[in-house]
C-alpha positions in Angstrom: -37.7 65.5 -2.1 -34.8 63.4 -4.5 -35.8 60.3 -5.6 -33.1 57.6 -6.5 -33.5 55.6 -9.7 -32.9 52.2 -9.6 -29.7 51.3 -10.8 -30.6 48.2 -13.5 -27.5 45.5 -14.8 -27.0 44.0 -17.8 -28.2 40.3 -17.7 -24.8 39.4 -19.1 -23.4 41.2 -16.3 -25.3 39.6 -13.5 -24.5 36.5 -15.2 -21.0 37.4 -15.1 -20.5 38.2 -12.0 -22.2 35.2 -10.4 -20.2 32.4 -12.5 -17.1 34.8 -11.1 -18.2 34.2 -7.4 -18.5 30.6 -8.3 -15.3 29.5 -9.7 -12.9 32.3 -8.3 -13.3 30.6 -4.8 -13.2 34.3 -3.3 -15.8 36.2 -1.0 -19.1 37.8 -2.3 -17.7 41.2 -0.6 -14.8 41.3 -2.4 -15.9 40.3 -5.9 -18.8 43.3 -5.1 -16.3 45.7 -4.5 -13.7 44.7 -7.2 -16.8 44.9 -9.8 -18.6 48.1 -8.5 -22.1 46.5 -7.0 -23.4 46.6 -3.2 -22.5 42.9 -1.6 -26.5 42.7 -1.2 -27.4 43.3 -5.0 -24.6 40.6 -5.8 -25.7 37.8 -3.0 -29.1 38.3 -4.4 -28.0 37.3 -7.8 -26.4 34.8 -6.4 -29.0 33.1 -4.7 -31.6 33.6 -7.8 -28.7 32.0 -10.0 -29.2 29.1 -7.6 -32.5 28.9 -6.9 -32.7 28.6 -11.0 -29.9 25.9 -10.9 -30.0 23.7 -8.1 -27.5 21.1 -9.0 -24.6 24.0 -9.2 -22.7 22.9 -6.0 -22.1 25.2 -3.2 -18.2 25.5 -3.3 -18.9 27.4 0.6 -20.8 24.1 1.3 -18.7 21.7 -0.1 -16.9 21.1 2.9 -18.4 17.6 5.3 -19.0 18.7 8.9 -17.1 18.0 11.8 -18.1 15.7 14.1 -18.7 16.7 17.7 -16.0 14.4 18.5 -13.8 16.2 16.3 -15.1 19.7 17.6 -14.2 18.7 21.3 -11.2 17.4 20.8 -9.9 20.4 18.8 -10.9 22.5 21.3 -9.1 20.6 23.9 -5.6 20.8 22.1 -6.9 24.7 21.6 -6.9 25.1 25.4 -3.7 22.8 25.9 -1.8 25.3 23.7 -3.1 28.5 24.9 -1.9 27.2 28.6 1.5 26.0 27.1 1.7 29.7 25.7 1.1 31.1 29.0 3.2 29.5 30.7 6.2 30.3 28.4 5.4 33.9 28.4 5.7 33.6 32.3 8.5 31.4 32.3 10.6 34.5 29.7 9.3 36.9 31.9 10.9 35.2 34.7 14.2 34.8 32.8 14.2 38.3 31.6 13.5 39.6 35.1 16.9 37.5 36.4 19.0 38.9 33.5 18.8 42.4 35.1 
């Protein structure tokens, strides 16, 4: 039977790497991978790092909801476009097919 030892950071380190996640902007994963830790062990961090300092603002967060207004009527034009697309791919098809 192996038994894995528990690999232990630096506080510096963890310290580090959180203040990285929150001013680089960029995702947990990547900053994990770039700095050699599993995404868990540096979400964890992260979350202890805010549980310890609550008034540190959430740059994930930061952004207002959208209203349900908002919501529908994006996904209206969505739907408006993705017909408009058919319809031109049928439309070249069409051409295409007389050019032959």
């Amino acid at each position: 039977m192996t038994t894995r030892s528990k690999k232990t950071y630096a506080p510096a380190f963890r310290e580090d790497s959180v203040q990285l996640v929150l001013t680089s902007g960029r995702p947990v994963k990547q900053i994990a991978v770039e700095i050699g830790v599993k995404e868990s062990t540096l979400g964890n961090w992260l979350r202890t790092y805010r549980a310890k300092h609550p008034a540190v603002p959430d740059p994930a967060g930061a952004r207002d909801p959208v209203s349900w207004q908002e919501h529908q009527k994006a996904l209206a034009e969505n739907a408006k476009l993705k017909a408009e697309v058919e319809f031109l791919g049928k439309v070249s098809a069409f051409f295409a097919a007389k050019q032959r």
